[in-house]
N, C-alpha and C positions, 0 to 999 in steps of 0.2 A: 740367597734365593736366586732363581733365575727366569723365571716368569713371573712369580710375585714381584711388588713392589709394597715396602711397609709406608704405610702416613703415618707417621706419629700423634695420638694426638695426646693436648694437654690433661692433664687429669689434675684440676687444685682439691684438697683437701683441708676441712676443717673441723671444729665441733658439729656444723649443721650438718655434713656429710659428703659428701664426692662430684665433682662438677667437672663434666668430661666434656673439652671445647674442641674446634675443628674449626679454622675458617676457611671454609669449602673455597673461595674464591681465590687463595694463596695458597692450600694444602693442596687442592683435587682442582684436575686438569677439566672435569667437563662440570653442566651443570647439571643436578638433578634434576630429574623429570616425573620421578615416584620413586618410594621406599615402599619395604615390607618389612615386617618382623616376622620370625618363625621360632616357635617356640613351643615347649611341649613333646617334642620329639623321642619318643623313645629308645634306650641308649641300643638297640640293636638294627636303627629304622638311618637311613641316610637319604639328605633332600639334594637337592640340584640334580642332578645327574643327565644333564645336558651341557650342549653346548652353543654361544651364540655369535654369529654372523658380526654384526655390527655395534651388540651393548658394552658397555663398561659397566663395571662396578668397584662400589666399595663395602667390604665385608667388615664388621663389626662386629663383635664379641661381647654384650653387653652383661652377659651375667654366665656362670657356668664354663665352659669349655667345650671344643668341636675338634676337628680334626678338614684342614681343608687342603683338596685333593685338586688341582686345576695340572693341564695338560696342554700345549701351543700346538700341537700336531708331532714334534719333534723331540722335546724334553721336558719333565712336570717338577712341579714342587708341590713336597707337603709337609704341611704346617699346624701347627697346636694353638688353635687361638681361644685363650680368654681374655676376663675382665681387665688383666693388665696388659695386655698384646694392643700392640700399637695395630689399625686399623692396617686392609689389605685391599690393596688395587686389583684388582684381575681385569685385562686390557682385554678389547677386543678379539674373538678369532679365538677361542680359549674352550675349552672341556673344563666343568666344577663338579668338585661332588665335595656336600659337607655330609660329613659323617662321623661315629663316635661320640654323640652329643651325651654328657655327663651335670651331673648337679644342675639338673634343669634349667638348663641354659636358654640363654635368649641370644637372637644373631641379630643386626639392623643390617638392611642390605640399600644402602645408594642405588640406583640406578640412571643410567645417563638417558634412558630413552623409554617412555610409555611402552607397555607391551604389545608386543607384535606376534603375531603367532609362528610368523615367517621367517622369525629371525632364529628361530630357535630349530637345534638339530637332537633328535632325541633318543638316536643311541651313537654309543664312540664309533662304532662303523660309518653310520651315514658323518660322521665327524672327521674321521678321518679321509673320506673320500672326499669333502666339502675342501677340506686343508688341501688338498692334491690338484685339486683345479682351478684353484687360486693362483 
């Protein structure tokens, strides 16, 4: 990958069932300041499709399967994440689109920063112009 960055995170398994860890303070460079979940998505509908200024995140795969589509201004990766895909950084300054959601998937999304309306660019044009006078 080249704009991603994967977290790994632990997954122990038992008879009781699946316990998926992360300690955000040694895996993930910022702290969180709000999560969301999205879920319910129908397999022909794609969410994010912006871009933002100053947030991080980390994308989660927590049941199902997506399709995620992130862009730096200059070269993108994209990626298949489910239930077993080690968690995704997407850094700052970045274009996301999830999309392909399958077997009713659910995403957790970290976020490094309360939402701001300002920080967000919401089509790849005004994105790429953003990227250009940086």
């Amino acid at each position: 990958m080249n704009v991603l960055k994967s977290i790994e995170i632990q997954n122990i398994r038992d008879d009781r069932g699946n316990l998926l860890v992360c300690e955000i303070s040694k895996q993930i460079k910022f702290t969180a300041k709000r999560f969301y979940v999205i879920s319910d998505v129908p397999e022909d509908v794609s969410r994010g499709n912006h871009g933002h200024k100053t947030l991080e995140q980390i994308i989660i795969c927590l049941e199902g399967s997506f399709e995620l589509f992130v862009h730096d201004g200059l070269k993108f990766d994209v990626i298949t994440l489910n239930n077993k895909s080690p968690a995704c950084y997407v850094p700052a300054g970045c274009w996301r689109e999830l999309r392909a959601f399958k077997n009713r998937s659910i995403c957790l999304v970290l976020a490094s920063e309360p939402f701001d309306s300002n920080d967000y660019m919401n089509s790849f044009e005004e994105f790429i112009e953003w990227k250009n006078s940086v």
